[in-house]
N, C-alpha and C positions, 0 to 999 in steps of 0.2 A: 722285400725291400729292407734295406740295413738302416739300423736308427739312426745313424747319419745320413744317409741319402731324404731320410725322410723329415730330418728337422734341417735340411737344407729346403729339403721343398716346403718345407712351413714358411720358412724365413724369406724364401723367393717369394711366394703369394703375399704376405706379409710387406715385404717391401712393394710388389706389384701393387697392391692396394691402397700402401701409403704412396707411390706415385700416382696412381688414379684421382685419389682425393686430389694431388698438388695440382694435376691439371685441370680436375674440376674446377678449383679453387683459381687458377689462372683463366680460365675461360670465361668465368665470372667475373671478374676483374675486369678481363676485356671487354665482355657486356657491360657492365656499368662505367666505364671509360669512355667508349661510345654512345653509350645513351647521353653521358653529361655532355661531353663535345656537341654532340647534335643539339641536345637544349641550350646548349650556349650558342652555338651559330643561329639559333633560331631568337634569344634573346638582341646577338648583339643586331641580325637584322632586323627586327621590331624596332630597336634605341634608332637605328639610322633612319627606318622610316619617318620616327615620329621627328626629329630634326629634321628631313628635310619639309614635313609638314609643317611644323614650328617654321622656320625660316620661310618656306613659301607663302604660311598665311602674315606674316610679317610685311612682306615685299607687298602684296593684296593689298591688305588693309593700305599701303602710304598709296598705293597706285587708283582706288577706291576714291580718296581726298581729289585725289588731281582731275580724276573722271567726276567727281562730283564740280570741281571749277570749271570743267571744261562747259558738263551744261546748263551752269551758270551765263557763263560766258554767251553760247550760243542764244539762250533765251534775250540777249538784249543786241545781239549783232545778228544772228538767221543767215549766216553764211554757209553757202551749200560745202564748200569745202571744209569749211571746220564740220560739220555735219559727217563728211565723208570718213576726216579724220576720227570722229566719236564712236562710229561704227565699227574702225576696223579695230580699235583701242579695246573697245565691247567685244571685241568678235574677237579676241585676241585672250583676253582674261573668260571669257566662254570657256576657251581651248583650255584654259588652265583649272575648268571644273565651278568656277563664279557663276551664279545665280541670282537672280534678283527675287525678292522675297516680295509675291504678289497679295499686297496691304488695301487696295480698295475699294470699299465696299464689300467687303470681307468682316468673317467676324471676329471679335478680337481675341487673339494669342498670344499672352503673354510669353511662352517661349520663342516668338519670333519677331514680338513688337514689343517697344516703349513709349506707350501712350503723354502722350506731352500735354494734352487739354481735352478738355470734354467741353461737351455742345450739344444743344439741342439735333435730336437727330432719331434714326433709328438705334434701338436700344442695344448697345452692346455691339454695336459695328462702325467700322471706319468708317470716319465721312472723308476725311484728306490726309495724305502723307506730307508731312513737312520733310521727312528726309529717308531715305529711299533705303531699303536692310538689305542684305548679301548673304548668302550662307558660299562657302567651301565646300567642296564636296558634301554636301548635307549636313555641315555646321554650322551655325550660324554665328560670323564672324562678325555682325555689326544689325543689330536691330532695327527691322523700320520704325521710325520717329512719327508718330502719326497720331490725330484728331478723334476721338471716338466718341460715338453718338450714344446721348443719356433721354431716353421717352421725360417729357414735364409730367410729372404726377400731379403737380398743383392743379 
């Protein structure tokens, strides 16, 4: 082989190598281009969930007030249709993941109750809910309000 055929062929590997690296180096690229896009499509879907949880537990909570007048309401008129009405109202925010946070005769938790008064009673558990707690899908969106029983040491 003549010494120019052969620093031709130096200089071809030479360039073939610095092309290998550029593709290297582009395929790399492409991999960490694609990885960001995907952690961003997976952030902005996270942000949209959590709005539309934010806004739904919003909506909750005012419809919570109403369903709390409504069985105001009923405890002093016992009309089977308003009855009917509070069922399907309850049965309706069910569907939407609402929970009624069961406060009676229970012992007391402070991450699911806000104790309003204590009373002669069993020590350390509800004797009565004055106002009734909800969680969201297992959050809890509005604390039971409720009576807890203190044993008289005296």
């Amino acid at each position: 082989m003549t010494k120019t055929k052969k620093d031709n062929t130096i200089q071809n590997v030479k360039n073939l190598n610095k092309l290998q690296n550029e593709i290297d180096s582009l395929n790399d690229s492409l991999a960490r281009s694609l990885a960001d896009y995907s952690n961003l499509e997976k952030r902005i879907e996270s942000q949209r969930e959590l709005y539309v949880t934010l806004a739904t537990t919003s909506i909750i909570t005012k419809m919570i007030e109403v369903l709390d007048d409504f069985y105001l309401v009923y405890q002093h008129l016992s009309d089977p249709g308003l009855k009917i009405a509070i069922d399907k109202f309850t049965s309706v925010l069910r569907s939407e993941g609402l929970e009624e946070i069961e406060a009676k005769d229970k012992e007391f938790d402070p991450a699911t109750m806000d104790c309003q008064e204590i009373t002669c009673g069993k020590d350390n558990y509800v004797i009565s809910v004055k106002k009734t707690g909800y969680k969201l899908n297992g959050h809890v969106i509005r604390p039971s309000q409720v009576v807890v029983g203190k044993s008289d040491q005296n």
